[in-house]
MOPAC internal coordinates of N, CA, C and O (Angstrom, degrees):
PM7 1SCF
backbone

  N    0.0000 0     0.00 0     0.00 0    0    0    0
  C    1.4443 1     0.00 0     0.00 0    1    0    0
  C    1.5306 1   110.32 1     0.00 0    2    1    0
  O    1.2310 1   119.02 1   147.46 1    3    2    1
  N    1.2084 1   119.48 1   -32.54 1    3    2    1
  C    1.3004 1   124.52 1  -174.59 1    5    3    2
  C    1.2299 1   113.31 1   -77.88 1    6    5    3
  O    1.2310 1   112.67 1   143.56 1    7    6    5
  N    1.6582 1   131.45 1   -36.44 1    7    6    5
  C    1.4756 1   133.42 1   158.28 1    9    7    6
  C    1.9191 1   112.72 1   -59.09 1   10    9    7
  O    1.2310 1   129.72 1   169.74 1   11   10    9
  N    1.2209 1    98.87 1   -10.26 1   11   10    9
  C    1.6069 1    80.49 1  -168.14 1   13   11   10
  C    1.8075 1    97.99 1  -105.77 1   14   13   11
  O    1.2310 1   119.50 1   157.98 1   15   14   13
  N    1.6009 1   118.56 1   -22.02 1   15   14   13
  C    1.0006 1   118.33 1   155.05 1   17   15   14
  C    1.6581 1   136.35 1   -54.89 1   18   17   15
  O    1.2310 1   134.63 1   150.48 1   19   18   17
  N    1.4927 1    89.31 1   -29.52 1   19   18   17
  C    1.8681 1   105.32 1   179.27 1   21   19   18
  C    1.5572 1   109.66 1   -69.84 1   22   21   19
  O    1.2310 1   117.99 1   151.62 1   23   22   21
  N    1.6810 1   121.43 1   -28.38 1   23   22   21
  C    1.2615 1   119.42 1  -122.67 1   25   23   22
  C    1.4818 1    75.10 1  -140.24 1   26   25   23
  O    1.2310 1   118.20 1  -154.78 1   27   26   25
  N    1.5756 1   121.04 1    25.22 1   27   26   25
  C    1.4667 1   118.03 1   177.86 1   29   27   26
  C    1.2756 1   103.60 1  -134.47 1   30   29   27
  O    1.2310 1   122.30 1   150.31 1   31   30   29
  N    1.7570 1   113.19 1   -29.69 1   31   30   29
  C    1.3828 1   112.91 1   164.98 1   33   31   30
  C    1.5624 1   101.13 1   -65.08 1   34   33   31
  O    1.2310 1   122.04 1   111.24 1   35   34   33
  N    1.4557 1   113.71 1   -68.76 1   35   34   33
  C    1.1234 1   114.03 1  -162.40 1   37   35   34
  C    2.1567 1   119.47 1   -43.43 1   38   37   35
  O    1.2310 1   131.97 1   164.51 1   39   38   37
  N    0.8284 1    94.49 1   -15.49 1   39   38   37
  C    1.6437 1   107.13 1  -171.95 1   41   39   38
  C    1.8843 1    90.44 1   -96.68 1   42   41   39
  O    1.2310 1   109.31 1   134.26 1   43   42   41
  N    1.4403 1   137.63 1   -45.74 1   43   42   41
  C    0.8278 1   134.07 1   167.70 1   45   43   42
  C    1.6459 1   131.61 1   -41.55 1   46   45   43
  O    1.2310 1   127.26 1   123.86 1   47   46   45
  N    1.1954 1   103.63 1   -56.14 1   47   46   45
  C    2.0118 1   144.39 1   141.71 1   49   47   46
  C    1.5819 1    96.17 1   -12.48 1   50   49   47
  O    1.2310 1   131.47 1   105.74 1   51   50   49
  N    1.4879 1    95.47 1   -74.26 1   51   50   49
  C    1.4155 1    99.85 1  -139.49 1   53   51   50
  C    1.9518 1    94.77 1   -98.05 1   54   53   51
  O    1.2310 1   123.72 1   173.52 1   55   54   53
  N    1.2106 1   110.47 1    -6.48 1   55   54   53
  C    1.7919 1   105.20 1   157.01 1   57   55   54
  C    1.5648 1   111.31 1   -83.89 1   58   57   55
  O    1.2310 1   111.40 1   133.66 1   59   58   57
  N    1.3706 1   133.80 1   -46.34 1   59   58   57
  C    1.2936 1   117.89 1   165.15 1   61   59   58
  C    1.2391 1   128.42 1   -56.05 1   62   61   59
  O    1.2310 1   119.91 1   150.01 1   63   62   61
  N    1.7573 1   117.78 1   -29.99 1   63   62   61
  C    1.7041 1   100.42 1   163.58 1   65   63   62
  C    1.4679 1   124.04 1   -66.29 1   66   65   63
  O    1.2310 1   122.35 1   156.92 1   67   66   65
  N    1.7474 1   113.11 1   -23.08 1   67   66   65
  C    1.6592 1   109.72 1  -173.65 1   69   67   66
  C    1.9121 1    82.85 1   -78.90 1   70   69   67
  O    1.2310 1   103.86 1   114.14 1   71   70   69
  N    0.9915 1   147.33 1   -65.86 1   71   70   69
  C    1.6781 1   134.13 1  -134.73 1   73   71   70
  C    2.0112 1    75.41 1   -75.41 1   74   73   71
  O    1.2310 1    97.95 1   135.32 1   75   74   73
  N    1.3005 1   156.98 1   -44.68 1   75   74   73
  C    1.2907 1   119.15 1  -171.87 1   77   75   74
  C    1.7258 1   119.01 1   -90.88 1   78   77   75
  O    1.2310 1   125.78 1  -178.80 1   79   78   77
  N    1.6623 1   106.49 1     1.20 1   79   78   77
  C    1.8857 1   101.78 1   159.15 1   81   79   78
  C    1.5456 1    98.39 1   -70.85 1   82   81   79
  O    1.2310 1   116.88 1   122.54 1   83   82   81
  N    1.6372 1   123.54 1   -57.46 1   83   82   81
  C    1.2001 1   102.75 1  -179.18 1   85   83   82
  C    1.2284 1   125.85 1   -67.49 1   86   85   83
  O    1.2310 1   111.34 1   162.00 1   87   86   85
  N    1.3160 1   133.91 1   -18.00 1   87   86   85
  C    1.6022 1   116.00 1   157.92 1   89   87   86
  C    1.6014 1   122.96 1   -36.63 1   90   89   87
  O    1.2310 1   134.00 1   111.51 1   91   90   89
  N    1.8451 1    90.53 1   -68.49 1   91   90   89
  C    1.2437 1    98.22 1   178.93 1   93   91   90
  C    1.5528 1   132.73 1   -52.77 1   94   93   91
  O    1.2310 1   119.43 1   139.53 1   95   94   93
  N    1.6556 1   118.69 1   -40.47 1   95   94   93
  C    1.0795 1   122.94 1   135.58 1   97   95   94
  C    1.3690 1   135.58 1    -7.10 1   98   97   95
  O    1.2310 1   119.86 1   110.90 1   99   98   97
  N    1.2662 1   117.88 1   -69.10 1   99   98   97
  C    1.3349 1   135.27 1  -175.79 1  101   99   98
  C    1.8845 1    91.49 1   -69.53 1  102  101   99
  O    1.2310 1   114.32 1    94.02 1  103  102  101
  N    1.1403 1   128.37 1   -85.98 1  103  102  101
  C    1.2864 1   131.36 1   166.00 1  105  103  102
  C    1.3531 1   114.94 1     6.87 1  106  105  103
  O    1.2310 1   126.48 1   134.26 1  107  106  105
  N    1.0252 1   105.14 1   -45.74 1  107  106  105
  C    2.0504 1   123.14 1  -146.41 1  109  107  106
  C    1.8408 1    86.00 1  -100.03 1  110  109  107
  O    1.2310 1   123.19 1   128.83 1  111  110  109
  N    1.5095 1   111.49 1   -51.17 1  111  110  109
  C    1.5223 1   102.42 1  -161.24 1  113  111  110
  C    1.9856 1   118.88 1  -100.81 1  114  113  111
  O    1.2310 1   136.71 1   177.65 1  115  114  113
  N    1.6121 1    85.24 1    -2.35 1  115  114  113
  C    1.6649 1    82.64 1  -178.13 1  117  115  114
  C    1.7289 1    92.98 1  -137.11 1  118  117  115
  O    1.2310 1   100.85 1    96.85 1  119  118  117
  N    0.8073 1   152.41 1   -83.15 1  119  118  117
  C    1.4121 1   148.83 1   173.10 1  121  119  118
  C    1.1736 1   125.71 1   -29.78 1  122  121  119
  O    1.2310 1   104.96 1   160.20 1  123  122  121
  N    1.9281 1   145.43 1   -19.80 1  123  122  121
  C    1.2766 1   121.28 1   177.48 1  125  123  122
  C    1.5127 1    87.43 1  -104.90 1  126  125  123
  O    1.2310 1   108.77 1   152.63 1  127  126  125
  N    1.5347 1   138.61 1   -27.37 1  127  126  125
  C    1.3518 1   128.51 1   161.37 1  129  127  126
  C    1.4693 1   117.59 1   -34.49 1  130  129  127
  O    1.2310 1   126.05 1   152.43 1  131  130  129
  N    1.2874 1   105.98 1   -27.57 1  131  130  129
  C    1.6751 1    98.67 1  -171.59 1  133  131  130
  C    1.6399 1   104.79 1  -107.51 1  134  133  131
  O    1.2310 1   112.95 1   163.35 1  135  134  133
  N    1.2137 1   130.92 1   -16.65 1  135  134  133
  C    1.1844 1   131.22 1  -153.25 1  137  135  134
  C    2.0641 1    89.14 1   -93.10 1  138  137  135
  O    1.2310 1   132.34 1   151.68 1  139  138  137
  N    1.7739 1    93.76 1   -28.32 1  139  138  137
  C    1.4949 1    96.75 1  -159.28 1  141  139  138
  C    1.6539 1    91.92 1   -84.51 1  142  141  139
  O    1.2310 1   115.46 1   144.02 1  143  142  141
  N    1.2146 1   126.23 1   -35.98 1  143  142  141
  C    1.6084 1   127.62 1   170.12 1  145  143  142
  C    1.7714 1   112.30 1   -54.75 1  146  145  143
  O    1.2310 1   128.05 1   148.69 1  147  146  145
  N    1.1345 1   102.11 1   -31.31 1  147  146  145
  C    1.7444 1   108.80 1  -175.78 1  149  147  146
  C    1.8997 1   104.01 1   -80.60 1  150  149  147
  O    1.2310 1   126.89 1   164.06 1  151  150  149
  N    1.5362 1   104.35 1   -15.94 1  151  150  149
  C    1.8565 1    99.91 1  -160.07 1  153  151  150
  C    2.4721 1    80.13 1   -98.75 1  154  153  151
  O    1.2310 1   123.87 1   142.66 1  155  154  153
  N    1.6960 1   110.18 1   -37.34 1  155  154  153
  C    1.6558 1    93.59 1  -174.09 1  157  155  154
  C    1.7316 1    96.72 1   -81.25 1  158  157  155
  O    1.2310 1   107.85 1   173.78 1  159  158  157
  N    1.6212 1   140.28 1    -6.22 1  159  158  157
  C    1.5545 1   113.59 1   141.95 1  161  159  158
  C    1.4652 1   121.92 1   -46.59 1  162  161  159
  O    1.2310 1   131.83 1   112.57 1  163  162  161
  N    1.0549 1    94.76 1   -67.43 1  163  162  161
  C    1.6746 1   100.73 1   174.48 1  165  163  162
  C    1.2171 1   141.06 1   -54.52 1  166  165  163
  O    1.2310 1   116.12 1   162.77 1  167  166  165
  N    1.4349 1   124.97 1   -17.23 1  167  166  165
  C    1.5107 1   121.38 1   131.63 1  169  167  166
  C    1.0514 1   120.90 1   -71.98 1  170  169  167
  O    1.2310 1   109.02 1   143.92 1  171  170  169
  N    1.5360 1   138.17 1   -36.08 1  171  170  169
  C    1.4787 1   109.04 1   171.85 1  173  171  170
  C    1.3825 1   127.04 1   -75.64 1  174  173  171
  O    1.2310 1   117.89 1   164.24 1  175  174  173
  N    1.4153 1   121.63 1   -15.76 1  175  174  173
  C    1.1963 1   115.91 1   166.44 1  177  175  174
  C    2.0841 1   114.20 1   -60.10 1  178  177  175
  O    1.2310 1   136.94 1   153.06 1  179  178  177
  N    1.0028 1    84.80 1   -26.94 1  179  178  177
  C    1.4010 1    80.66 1  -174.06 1  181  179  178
  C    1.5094 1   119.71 1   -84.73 1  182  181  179
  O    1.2310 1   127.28 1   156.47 1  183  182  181
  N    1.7578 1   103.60 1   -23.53 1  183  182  181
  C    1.3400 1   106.29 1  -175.52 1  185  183  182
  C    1.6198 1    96.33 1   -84.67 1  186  185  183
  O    1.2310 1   114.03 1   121.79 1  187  186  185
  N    1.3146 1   128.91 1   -58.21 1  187  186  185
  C    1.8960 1   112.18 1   161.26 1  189  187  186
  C    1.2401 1   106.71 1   -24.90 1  190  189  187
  O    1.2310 1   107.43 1    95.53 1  191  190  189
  N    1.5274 1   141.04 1   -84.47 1  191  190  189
  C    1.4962 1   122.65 1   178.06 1  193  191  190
  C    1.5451 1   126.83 1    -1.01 1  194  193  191
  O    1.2310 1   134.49 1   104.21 1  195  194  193
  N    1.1508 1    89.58 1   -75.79 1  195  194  193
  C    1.7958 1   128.22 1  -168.34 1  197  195  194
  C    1.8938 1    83.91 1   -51.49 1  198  197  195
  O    1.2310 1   121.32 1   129.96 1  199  198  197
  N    1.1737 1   115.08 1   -50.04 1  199  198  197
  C    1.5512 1   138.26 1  -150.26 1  201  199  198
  C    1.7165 1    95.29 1   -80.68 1  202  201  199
  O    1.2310 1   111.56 1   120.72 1  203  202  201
  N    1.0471 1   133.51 1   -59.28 1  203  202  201
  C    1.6045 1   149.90 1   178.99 1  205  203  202
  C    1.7815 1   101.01 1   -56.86 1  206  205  203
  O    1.2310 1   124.86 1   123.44 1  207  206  205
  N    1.5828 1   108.27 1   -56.56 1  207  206  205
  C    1.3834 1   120.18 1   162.71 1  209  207  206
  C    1.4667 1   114.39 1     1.58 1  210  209  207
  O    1.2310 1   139.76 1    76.06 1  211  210  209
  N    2.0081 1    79.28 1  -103.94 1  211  210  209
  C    1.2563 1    94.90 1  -172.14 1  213  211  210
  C    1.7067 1   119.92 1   -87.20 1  214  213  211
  O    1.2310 1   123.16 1  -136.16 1  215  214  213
  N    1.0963 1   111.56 1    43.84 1  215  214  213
  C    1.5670 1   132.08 1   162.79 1  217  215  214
  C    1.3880 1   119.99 1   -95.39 1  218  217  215
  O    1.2310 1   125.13 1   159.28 1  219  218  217
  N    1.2711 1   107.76 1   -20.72 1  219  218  217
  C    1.6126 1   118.58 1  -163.52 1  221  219  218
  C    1.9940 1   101.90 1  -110.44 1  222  221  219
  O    1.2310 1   126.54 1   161.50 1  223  222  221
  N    1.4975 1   105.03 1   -18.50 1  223  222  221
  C    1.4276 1   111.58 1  -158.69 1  225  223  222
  C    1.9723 1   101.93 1   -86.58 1  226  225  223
  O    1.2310 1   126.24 1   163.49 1  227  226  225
  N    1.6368 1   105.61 1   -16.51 1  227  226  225
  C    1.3014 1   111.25 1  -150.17 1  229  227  226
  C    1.5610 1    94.66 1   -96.22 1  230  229  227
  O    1.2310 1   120.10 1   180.00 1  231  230  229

């Protein structure tokens, strides 16, 4: 009983570290690629703004 208790945490252990590498994983290879493509739209939209701005003021 005591090997099958050891060897149930340990398997428990060691499935919650693989499902949060692959979280993090996933995190790392599909989500800050996109979050970081969504933040250089969003400065250039703003720097065209900024850009259209002072085109019209002169």
């Amino acid at each position: 009983m005591k090997h099958f208790v050891k060897g149930f945490l340990f398997g428990t252990v060691a499935t919650i570290g693989a499902v949060a590498g692959a979280v993090l994983s996933f995190k790392k290879r599909v989500v800050e690629p996109i979050e970081d493509e969504e933040e250089r739209f969003e400065d250039n939209r703003k720097r065209a703004a900024r850009k259209s701005r002072s085109a019209h003021h002169g």
